[in-house]
N, C-alpha and C positions, 0 to 999 in steps of 0.2 A: 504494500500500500504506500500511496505519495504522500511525504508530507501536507499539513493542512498549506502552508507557507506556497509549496509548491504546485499546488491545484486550479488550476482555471475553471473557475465556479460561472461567472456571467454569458451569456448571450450575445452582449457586445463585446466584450473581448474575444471570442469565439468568430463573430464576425468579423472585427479590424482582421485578425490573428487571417481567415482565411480568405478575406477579401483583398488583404495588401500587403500580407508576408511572402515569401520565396517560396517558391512551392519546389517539390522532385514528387514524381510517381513509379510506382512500379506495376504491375498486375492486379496485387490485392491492396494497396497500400498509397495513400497519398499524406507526405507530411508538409506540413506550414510552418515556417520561422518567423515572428515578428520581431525588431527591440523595440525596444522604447524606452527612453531616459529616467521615468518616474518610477521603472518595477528595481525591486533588489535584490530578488533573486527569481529562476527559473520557475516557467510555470508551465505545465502540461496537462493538454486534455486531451479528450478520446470523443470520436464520435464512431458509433458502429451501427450502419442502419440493420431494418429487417430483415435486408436482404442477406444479408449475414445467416439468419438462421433465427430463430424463436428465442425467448428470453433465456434460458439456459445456457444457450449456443454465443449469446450475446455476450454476457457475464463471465463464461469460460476465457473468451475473446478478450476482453475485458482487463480481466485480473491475469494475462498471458502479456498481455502490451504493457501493464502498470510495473508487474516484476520487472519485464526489460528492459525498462524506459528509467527506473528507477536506480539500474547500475550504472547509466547511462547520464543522471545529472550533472556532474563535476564537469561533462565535456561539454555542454549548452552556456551559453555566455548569462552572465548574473543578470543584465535586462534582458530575456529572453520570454518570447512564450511561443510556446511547442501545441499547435495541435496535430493528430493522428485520426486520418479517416480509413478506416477497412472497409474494402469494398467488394471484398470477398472473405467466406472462411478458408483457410489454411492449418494445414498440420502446425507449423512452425513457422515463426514472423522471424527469429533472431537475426538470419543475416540480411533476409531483407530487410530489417528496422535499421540496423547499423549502416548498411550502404546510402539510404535513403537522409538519416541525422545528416552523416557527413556530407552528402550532397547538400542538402541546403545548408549548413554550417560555411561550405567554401561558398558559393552560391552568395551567402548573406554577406561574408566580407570580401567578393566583388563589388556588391551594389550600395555597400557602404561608403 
């Protein structure tokens, strides 16, 4: 589980986050970078529709992204916020999540 500190709770930050951060995708997987000078420390969120799978399938989903997203804070910049859309289910996100962080991570300090 994410820290509370570390959690993107709002709707509008969920939108700036995916309407004007850096985006990479993959097959199952789209992430979004935003900064922004006011946050001070990294914040991530998850959106996984139905298409994914039934609430169970959702949650499983879920709590698989949050473990590996959560070994993965110290590399996300301290204004940072992270969200993660699945847009498929998969056995295993690990190395797509990481190839995906990094993409936008360089990505963000181009457009910086």
């Amino acid at each position: 589980m994410l820290p509370a500190k570390n959690r993107l709770r709002t709707s509008k930050d969920f939108a700036l986050t995916t309407k004007t951060g850096v985006r990479a995708t993959s097959l199952s997987l789209v992430v979004y970078l935003r900064t922004s000078p006011e946050l001070t420390s990294p914040q991530v969120g998850l959106i996984v529709n139905k298409s994914v799978g039934g609430s169970v399938t959702r949650h499983r989903v879920s709590r698989q992204l949050r473990h590996l997203i959560s070994n993965d804070l110290a590399k996300l910049p301290n204004n940072s916020q992270l969200v993660i859309r699945v847009l498929r289910k998969q056995e295993e996100f690990k190395d797509e999540l990481a190839d995906l962080v990094t993409k936008v991570l360089i990505r963000n300090q181009v457009s910086a």
